[in-house]
PyMOL Python script that loads the backbone (N, CA, C, O; Angstrom):
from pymol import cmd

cmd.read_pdbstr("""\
ATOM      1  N   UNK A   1      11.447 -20.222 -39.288  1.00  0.00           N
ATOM      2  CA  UNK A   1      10.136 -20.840 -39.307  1.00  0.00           C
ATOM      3  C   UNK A   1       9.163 -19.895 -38.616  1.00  0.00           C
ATOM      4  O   UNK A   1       9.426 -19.303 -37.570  1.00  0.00           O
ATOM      5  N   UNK A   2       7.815 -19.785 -39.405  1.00  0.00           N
ATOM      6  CA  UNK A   2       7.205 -18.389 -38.335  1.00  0.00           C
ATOM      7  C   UNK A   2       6.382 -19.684 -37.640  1.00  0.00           C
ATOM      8  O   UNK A   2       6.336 -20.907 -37.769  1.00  0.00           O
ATOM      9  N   UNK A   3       5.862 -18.798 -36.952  1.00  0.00           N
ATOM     10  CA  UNK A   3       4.821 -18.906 -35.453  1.00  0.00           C
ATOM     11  C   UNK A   3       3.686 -19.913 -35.695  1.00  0.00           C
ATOM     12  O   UNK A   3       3.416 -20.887 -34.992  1.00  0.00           O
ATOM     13  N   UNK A   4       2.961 -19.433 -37.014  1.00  0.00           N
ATOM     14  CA  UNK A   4       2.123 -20.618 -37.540  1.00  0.00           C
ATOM     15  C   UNK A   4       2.431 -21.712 -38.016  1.00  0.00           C
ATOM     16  O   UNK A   4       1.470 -22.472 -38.132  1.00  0.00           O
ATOM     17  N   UNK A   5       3.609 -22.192 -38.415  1.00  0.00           N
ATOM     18  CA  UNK A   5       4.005 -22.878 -39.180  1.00  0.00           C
ATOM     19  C   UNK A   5       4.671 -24.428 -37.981  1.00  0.00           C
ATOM     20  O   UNK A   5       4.653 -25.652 -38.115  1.00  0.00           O
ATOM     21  N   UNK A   6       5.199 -23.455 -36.855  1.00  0.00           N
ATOM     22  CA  UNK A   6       5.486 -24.565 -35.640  1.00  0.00           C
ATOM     23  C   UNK A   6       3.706 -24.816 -35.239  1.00  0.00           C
ATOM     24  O   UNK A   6       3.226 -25.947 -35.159  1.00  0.00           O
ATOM     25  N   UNK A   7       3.082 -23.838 -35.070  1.00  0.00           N
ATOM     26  CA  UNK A   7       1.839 -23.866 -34.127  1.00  0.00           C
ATOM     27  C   UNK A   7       1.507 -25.448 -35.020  1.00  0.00           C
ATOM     28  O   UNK A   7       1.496 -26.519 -34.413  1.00  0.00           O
ATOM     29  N   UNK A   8       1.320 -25.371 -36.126  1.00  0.00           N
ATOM     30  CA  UNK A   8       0.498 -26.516 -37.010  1.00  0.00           C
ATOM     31  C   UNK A   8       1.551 -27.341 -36.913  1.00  0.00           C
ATOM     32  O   UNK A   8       1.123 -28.359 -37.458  1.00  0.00           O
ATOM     33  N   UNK A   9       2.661 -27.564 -36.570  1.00  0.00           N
ATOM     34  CA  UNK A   9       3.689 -29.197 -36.780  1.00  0.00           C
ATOM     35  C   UNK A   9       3.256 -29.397 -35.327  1.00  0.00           C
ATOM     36  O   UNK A   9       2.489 -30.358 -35.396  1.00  0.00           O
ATOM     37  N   UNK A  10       3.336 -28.980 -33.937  1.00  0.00           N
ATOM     38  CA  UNK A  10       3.266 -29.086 -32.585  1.00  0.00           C
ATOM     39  C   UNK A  10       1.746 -29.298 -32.750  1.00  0.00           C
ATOM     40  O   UNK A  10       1.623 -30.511 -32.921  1.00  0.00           O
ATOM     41  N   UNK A  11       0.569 -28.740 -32.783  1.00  0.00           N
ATOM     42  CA  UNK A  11      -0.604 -28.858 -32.956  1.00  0.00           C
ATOM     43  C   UNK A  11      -0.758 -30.485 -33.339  1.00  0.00           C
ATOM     44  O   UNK A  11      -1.293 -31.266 -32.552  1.00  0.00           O
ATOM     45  N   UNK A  12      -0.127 -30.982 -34.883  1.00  0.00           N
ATOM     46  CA  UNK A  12      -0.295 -32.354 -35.015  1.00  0.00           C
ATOM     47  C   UNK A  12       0.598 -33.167 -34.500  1.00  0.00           C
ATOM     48  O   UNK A  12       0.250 -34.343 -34.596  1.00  0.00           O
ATOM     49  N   UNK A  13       1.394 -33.037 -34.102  1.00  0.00           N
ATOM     50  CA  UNK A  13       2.043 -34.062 -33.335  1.00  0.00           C
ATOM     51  C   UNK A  13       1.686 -34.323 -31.430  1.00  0.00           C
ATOM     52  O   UNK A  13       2.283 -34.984 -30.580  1.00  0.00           O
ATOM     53  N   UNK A  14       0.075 -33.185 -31.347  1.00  0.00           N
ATOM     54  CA  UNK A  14      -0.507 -32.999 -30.079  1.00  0.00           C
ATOM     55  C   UNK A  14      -1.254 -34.663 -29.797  1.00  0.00           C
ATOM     56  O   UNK A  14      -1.590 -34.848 -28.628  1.00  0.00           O
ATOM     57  N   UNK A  15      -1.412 -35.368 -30.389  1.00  0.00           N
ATOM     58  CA  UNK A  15      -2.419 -36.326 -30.744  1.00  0.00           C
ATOM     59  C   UNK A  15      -1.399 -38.014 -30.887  1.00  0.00           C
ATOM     60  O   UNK A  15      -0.412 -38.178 -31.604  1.00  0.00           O
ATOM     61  N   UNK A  16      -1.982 -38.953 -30.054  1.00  0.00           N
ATOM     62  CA  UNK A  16      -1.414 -40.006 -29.324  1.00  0.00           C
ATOM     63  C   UNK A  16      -1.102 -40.497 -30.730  1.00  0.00           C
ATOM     64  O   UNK A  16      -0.057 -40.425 -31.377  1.00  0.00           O
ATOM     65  N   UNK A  17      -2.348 -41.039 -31.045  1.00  0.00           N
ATOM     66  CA  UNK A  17      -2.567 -41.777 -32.721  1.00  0.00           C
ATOM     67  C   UNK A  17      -1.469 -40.733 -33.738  1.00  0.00           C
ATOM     68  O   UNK A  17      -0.644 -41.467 -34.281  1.00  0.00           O
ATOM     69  N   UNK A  18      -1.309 -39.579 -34.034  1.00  0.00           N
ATOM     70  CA  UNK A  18      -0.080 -39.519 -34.927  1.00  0.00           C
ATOM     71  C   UNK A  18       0.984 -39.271 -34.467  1.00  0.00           C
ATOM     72  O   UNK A  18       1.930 -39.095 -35.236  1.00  0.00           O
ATOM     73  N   UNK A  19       1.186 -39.165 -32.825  1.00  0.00           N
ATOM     74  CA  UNK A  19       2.803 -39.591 -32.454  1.00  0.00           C
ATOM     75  C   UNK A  19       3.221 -41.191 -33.017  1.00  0.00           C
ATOM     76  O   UNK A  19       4.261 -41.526 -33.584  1.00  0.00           O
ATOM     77  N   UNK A  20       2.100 -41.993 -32.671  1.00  0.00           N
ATOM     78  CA  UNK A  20       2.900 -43.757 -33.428  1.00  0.00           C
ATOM     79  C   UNK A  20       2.691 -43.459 -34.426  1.00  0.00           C
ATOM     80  O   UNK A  20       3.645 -43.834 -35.108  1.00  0.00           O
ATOM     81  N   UNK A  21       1.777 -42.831 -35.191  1.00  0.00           N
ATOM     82  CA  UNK A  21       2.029 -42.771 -36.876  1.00  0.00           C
ATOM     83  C   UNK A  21       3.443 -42.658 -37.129  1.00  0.00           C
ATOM     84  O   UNK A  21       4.114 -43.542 -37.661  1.00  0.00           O
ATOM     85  N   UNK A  22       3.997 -41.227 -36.620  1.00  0.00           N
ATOM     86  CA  UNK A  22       5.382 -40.710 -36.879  1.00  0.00           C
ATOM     87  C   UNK A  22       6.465 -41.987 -36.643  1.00  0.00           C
ATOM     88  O   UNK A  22       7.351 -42.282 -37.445  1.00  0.00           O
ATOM     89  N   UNK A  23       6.228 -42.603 -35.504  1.00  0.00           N
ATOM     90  CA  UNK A  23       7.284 -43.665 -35.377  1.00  0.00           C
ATOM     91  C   UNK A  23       7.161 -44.668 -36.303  1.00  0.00           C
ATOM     92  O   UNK A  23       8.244 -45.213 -36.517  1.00  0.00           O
ATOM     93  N   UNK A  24       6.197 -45.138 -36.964  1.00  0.00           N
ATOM     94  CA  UNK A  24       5.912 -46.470 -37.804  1.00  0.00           C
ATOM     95  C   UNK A  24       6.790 -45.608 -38.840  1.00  0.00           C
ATOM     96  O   UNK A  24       7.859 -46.103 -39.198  1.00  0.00           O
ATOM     97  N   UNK A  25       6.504 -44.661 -39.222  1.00  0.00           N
ATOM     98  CA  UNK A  25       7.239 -44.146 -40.645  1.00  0.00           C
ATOM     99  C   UNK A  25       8.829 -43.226 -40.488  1.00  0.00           C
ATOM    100  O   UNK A  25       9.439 -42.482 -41.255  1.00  0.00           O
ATOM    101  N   UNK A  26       9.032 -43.623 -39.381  1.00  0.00           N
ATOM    102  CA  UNK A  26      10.458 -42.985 -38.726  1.00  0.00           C
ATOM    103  C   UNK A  26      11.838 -43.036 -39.828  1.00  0.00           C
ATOM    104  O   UNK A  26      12.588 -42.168 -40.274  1.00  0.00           O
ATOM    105  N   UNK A  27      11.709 -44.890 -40.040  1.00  0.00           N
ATOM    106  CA  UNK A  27      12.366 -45.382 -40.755  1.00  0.00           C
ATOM    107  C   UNK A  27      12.575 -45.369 -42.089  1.00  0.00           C
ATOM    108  O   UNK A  27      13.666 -45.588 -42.617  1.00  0.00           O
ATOM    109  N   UNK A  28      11.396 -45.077 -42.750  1.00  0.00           N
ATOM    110  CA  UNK A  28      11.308 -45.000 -44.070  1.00  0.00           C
ATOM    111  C   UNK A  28       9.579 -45.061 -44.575  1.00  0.00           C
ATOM    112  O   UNK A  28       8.588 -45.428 -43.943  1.00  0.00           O
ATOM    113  N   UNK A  29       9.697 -44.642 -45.689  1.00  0.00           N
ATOM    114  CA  UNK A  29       8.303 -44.704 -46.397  1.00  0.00           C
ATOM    115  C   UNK A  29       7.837 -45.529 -45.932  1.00  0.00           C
ATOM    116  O   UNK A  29       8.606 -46.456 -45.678  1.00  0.00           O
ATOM    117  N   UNK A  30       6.095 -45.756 -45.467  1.00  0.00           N
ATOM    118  CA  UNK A  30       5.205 -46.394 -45.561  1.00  0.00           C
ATOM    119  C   UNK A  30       3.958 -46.593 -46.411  1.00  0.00           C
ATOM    120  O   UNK A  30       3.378 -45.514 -46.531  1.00  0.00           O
ATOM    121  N   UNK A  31       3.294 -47.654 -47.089  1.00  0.00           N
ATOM    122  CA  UNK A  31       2.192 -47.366 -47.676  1.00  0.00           C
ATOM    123  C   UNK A  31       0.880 -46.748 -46.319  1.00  0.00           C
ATOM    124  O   UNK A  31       1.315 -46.228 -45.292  1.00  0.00           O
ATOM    125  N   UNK A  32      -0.391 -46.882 -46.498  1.00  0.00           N
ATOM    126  CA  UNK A  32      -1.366 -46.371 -45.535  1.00  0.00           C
ATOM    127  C   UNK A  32      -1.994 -48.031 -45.457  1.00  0.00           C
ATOM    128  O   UNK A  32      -2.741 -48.283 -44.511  1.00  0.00           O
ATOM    129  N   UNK A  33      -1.756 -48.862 -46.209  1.00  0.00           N
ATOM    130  CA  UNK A  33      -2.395 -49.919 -45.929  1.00  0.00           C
ATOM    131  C   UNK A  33      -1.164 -50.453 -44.813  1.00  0.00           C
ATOM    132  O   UNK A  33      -1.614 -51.051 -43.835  1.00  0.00           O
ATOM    133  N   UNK A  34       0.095 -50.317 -44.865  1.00  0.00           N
ATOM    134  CA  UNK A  34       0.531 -51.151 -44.580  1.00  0.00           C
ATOM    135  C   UNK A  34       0.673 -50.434 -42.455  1.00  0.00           C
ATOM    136  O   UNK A  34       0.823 -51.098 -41.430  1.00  0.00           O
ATOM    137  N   UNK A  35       0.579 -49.430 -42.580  1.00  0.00           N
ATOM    138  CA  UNK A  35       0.219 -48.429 -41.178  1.00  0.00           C
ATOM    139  C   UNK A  35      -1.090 -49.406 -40.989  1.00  0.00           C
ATOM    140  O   UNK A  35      -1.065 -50.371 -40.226  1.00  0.00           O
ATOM    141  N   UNK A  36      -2.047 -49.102 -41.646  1.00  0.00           N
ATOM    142  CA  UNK A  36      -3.370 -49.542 -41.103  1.00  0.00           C
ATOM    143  C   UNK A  36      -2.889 -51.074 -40.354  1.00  0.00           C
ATOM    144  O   UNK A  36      -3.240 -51.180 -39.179  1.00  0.00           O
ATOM    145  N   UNK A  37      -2.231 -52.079 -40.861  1.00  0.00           N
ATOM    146  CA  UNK A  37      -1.888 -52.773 -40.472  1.00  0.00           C
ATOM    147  C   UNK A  37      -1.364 -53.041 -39.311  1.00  0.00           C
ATOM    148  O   UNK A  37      -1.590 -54.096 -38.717  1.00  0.00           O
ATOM    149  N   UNK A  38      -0.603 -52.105 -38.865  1.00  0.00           N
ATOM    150  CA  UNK A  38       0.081 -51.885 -37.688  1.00  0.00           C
ATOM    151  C   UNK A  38      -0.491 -51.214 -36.126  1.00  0.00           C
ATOM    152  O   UNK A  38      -0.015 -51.076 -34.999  1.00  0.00           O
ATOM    153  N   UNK A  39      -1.642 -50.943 -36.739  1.00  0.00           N
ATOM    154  CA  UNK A  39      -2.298 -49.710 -35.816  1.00  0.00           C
ATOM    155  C   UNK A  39      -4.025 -50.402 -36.337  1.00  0.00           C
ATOM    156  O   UNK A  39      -4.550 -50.948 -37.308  1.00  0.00           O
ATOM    157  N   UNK A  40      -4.392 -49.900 -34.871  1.00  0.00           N
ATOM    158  CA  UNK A  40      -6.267 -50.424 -34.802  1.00  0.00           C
ATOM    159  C   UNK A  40      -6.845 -48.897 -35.178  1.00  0.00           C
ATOM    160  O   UNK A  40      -7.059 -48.029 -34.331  1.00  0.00           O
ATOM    161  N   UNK A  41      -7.054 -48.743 -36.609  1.00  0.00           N
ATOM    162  CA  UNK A  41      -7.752 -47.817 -36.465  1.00  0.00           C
ATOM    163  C   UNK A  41      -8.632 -47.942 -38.425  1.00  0.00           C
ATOM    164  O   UNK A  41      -8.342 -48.585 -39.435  1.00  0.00           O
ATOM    165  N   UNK A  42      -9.686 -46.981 -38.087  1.00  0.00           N
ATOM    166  CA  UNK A  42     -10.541 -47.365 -39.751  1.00  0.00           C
ATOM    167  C   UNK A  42      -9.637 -46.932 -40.505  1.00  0.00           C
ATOM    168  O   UNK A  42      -8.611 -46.527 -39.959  1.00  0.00           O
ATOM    169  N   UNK A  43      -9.750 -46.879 -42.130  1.00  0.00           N
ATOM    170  CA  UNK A  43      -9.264 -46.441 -43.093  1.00  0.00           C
ATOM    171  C   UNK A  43      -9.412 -45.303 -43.152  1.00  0.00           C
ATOM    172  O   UNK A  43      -8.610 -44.875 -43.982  1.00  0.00           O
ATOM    173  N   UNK A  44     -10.293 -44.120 -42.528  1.00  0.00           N
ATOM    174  CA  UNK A  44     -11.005 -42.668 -42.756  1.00  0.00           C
ATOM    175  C   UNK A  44     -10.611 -42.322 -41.729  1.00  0.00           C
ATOM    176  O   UNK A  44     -10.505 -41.195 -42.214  1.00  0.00           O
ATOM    177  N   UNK A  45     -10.343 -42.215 -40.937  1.00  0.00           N
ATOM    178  CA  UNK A  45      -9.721 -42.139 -39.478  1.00  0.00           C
ATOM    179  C   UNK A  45      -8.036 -42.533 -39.522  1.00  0.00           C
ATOM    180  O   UNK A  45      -7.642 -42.382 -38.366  1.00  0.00           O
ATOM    181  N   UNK A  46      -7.258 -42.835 -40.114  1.00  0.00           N
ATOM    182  CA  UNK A  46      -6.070 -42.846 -40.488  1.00  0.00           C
ATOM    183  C   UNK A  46      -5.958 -41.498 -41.603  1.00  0.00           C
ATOM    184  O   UNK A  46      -5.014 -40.717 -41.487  1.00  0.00           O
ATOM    185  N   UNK A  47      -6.942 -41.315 -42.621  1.00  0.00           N
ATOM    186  CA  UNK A  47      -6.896 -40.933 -43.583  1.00  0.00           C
ATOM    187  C   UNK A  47      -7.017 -39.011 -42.900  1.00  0.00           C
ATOM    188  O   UNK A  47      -6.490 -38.016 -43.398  1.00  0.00           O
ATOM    189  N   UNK A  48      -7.817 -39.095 -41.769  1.00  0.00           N
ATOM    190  CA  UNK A  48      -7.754 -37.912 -41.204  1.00  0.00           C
ATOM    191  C   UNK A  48      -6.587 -37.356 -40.514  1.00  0.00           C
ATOM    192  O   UNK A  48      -6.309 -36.170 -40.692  1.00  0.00           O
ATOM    193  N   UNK A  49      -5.739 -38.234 -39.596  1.00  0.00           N
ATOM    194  CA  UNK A  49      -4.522 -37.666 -39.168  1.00  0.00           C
ATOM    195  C   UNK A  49      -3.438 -37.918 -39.993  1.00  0.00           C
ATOM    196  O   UNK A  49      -2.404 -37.299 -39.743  1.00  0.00           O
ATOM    197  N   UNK A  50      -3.453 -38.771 -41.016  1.00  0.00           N
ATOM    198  CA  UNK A  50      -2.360 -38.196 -42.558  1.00  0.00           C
ATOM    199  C   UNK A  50      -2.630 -36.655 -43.124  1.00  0.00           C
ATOM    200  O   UNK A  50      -1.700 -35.943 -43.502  1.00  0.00           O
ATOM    201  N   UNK A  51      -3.746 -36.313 -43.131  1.00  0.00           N
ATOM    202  CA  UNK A  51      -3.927 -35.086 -43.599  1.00  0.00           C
ATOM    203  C   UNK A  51      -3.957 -33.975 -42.764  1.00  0.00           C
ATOM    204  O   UNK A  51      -4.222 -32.795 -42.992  1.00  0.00           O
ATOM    205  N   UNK A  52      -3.625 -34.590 -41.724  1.00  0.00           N
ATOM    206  CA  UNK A  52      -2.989 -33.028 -40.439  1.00  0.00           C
ATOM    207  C   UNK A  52      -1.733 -33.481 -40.164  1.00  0.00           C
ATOM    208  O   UNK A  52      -1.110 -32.584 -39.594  1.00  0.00           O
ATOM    209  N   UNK A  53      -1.129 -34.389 -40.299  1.00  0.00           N
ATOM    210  CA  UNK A  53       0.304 -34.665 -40.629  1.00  0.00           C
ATOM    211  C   UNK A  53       0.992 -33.963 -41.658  1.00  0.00           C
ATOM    212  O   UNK A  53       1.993 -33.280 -41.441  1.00  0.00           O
ATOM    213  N   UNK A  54       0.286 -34.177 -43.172  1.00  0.00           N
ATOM    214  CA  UNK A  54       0.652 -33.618 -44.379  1.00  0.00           C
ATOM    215  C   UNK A  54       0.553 -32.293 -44.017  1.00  0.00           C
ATOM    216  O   UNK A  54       1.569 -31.612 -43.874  1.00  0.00           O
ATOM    217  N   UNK A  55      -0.682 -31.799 -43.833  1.00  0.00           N
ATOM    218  CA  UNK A  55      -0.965 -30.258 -43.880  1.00  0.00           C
ATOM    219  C   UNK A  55       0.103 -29.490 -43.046  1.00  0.00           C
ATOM    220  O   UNK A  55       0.408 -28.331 -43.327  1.00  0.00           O
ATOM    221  N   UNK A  56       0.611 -30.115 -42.101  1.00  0.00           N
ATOM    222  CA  UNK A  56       1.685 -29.423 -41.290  1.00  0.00           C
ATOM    223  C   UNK A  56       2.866 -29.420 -41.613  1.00  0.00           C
ATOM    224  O   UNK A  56       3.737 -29.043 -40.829  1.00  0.00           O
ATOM    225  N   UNK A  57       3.179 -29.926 -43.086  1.00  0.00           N
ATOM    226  CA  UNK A  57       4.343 -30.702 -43.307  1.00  0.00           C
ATOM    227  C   UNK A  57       5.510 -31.109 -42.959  1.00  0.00           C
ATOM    228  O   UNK A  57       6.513 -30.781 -43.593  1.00  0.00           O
ATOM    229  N   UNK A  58       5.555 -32.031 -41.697  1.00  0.00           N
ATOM    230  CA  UNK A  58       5.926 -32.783 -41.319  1.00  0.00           C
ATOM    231  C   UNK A  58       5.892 -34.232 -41.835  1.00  0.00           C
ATOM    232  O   UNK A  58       6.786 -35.039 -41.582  1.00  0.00           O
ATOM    233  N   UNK A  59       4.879 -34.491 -42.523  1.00  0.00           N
ATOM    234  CA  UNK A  59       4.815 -35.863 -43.612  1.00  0.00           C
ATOM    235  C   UNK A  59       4.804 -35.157 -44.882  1.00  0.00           C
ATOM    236  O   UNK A  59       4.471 -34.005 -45.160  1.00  0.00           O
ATOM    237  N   UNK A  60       5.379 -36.410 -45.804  1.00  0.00           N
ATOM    238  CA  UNK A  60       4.914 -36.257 -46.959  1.00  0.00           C
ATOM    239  C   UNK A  60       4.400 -37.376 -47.500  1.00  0.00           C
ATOM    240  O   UNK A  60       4.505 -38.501 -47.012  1.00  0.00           O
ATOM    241  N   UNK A  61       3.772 -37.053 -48.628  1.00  0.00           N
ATOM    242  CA  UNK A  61       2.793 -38.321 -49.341  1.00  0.00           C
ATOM    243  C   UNK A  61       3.300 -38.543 -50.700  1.00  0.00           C
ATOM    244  O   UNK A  61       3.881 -37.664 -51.338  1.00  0.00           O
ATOM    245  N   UNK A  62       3.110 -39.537 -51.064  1.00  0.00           N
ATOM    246  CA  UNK A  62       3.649 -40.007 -52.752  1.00  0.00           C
ATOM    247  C   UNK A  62       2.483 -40.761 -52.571  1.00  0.00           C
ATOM    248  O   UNK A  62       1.991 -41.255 -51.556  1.00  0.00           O
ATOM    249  N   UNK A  63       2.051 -40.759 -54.011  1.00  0.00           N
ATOM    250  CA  UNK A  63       0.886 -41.379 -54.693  1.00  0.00           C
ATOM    251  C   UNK A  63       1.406 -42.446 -55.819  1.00  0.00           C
ATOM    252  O   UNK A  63       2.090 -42.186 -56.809  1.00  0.00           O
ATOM    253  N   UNK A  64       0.921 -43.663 -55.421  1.00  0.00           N
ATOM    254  CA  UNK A  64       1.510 -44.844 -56.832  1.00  0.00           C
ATOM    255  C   UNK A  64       0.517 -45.335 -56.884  1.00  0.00           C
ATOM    256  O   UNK A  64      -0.139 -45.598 -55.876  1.00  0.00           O
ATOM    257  N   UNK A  65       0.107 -45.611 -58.177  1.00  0.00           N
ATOM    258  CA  UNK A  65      -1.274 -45.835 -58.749  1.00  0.00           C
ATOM    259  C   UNK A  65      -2.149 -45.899 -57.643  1.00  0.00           C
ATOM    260  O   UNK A  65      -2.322 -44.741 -57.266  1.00  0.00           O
ATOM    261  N   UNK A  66      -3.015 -46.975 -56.686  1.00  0.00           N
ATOM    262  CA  UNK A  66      -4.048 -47.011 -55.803  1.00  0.00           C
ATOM    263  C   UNK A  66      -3.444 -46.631 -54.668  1.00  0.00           C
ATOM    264  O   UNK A  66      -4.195 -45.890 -54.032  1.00  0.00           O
ATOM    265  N   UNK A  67      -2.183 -46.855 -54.013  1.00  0.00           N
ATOM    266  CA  UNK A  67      -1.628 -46.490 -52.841  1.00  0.00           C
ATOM    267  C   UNK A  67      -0.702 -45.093 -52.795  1.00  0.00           C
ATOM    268  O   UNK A  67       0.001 -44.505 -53.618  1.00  0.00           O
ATOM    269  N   UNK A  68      -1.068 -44.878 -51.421  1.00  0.00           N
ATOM    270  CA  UNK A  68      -0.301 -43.704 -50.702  1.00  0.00           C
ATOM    271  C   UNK A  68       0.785 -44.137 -49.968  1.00  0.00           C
ATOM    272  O   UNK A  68       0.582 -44.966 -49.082  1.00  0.00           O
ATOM    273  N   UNK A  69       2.010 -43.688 -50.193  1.00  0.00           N
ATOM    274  CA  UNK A  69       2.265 -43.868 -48.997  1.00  0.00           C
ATOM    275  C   UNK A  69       3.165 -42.633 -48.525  1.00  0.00           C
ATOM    276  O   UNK A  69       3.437 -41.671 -49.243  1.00  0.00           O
ATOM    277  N   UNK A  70       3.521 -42.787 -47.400  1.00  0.00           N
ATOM    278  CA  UNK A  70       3.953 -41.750 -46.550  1.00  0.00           C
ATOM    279  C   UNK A  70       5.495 -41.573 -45.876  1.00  0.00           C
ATOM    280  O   UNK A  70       6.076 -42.635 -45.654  1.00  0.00           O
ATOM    281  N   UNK A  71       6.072 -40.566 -45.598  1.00  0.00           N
ATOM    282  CA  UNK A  71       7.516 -40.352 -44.977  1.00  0.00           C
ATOM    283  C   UNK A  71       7.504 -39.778 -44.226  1.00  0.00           C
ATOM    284  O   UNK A  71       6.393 -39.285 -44.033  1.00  0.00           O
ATOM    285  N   UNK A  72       8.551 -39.380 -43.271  1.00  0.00           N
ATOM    286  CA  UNK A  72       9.059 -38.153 -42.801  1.00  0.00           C
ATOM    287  C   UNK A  72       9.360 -37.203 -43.017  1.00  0.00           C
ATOM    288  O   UNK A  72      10.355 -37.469 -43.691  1.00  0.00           O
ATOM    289  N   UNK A  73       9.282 -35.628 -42.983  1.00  0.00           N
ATOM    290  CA  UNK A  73       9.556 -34.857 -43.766  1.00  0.00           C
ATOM    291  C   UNK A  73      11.465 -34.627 -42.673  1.00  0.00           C
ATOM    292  O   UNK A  73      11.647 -34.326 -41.493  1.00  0.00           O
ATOM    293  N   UNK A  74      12.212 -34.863 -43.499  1.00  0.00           N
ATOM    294  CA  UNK A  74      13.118 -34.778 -42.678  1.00  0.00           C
ATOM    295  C   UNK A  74      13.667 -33.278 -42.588  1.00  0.00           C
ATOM    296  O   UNK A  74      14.302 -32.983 -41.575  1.00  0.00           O
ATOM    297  N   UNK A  75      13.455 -32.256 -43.632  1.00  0.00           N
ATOM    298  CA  UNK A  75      13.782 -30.864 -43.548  1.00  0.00           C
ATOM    299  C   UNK A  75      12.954 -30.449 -42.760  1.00  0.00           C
ATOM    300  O   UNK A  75      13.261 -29.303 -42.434  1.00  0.00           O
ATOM    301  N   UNK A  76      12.026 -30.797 -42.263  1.00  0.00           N
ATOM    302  CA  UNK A  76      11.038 -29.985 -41.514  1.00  0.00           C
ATOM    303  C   UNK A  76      11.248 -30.430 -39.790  1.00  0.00           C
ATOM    304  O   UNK A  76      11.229 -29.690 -38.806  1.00  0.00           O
ATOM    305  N   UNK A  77      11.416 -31.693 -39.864  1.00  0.00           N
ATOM    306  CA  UNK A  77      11.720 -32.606 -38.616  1.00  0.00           C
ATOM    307  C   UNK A  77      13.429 -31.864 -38.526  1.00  0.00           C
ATOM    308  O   UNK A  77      13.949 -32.413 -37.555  1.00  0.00           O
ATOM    309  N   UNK A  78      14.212 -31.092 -39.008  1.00  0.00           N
ATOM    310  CA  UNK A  78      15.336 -30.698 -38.658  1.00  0.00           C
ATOM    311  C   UNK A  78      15.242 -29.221 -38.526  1.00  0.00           C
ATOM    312  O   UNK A  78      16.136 -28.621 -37.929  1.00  0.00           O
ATOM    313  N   UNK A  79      14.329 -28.652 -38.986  1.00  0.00           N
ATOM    314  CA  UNK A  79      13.613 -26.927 -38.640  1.00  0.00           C
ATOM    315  C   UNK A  79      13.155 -27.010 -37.344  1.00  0.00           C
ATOM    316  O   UNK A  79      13.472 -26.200 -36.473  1.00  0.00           O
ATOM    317  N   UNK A  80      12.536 -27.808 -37.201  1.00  0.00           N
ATOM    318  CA  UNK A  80      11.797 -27.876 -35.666  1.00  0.00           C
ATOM    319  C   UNK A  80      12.337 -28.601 -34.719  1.00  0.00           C
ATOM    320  O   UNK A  80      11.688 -28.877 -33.710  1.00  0.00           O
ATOM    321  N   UNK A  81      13.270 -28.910 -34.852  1.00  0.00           N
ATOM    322  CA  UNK A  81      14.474 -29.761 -33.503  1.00  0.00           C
ATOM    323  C   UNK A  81      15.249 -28.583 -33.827  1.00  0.00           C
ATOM    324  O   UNK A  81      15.836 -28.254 -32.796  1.00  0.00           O
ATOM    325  N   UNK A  82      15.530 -27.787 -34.782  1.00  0.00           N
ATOM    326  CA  UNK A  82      16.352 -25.969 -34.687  1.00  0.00           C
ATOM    327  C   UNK A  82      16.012 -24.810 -34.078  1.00  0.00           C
ATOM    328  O   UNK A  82      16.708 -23.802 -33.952  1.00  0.00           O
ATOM    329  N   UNK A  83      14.507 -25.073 -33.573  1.00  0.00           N
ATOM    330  CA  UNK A  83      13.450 -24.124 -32.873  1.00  0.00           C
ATOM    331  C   UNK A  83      13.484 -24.799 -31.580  1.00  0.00           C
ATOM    332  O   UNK A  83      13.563 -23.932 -30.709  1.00  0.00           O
ATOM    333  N   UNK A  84      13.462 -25.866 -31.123  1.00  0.00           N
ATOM    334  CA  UNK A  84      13.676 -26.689 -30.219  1.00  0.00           C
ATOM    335  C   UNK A  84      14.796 -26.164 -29.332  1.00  0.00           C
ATOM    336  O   UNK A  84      14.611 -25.570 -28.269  1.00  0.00           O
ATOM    337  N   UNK A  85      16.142 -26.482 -29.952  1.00  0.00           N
ATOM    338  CA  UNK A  85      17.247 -26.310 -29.541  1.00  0.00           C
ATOM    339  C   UNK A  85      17.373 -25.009 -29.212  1.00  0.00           C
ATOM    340  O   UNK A  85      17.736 -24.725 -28.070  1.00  0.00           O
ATOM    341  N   UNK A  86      17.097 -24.011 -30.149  1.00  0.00           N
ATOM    342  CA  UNK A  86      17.250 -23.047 -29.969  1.00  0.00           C
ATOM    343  C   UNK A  86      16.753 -22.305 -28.605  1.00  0.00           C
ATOM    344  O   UNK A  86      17.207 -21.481 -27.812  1.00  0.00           O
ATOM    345  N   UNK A  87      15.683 -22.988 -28.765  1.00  0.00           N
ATOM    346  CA  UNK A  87      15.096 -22.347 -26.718  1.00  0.00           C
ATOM    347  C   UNK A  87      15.287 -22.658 -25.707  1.00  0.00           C
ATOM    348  O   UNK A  87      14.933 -22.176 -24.632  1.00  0.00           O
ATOM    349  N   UNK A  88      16.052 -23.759 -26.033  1.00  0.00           N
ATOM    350  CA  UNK A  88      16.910 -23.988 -24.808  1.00  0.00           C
ATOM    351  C   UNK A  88      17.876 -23.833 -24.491  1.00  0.00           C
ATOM    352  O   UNK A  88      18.176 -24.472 -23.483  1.00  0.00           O
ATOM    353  N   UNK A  89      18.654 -23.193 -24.920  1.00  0.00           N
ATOM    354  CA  UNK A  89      20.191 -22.066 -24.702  1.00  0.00           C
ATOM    355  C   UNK A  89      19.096 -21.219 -23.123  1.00  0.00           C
ATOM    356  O   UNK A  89      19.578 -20.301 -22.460  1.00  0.00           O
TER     357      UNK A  89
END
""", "prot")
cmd.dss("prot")
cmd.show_as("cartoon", "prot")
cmd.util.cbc("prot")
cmd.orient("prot")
C-alpha cells in the first residue's frame, strides 16, 4: 500500500462522525437513509463524509434505483490492519 493511499484511509477515518459511520456499517451493507436514521446529521453532510469514506476506499457504494447504500471495504480494512501490524513488530 503506498504512502498516499494509507494517508487518505487514516485522514478519513480522522473524523468522529465517520468513525460511527464505519461502525453502523461494520456489519453489513447499509442504505444512507437508513444511517441517516441512526445518526443526527443532514442528508448533504452524511453525503460529504460517504464521499471521503468512498474516495479512500475504505467504503464502498452500490447504487439501487433511488438508494445508496454502503459497506465495508473489507480488502482494504485488511491492507491497513497489515500496515498496522506490521509497525508494530
Amino acid at each position: 500500500m503506498k504512502t498516499g493511499e494509507k494517508e487518505r484511509i487514516f485522514k478519513a477515518l480522522g473524523d468522529r462522525n465517520r468513525v460511527v459511520i464505519m461502525d453502523l456499517i461494520k456489519d453489513g451493507e447499509m442504505s444512507a437513509g437508513r444511517i441517516l436514521g441512526e445518526i443526527k446529521m443532514g442528508q448533504s453532510t452524511l453525503s460529504h463524509h460517504m464521499k471521503i469514506l468512498c474516495d479512500s476506499g475504505i467504503v464502498n457504494a452500490r447504487k439501487e434505483s433511488r438508494w445508496v447504500y454502503y459497506s465495508v471495504n473489507k480488502d482494504v480494512v485488511e491492507e491497513i490492519t497489515s500496515v498496522i501490524n506490521e509497525w508494530a513488530k
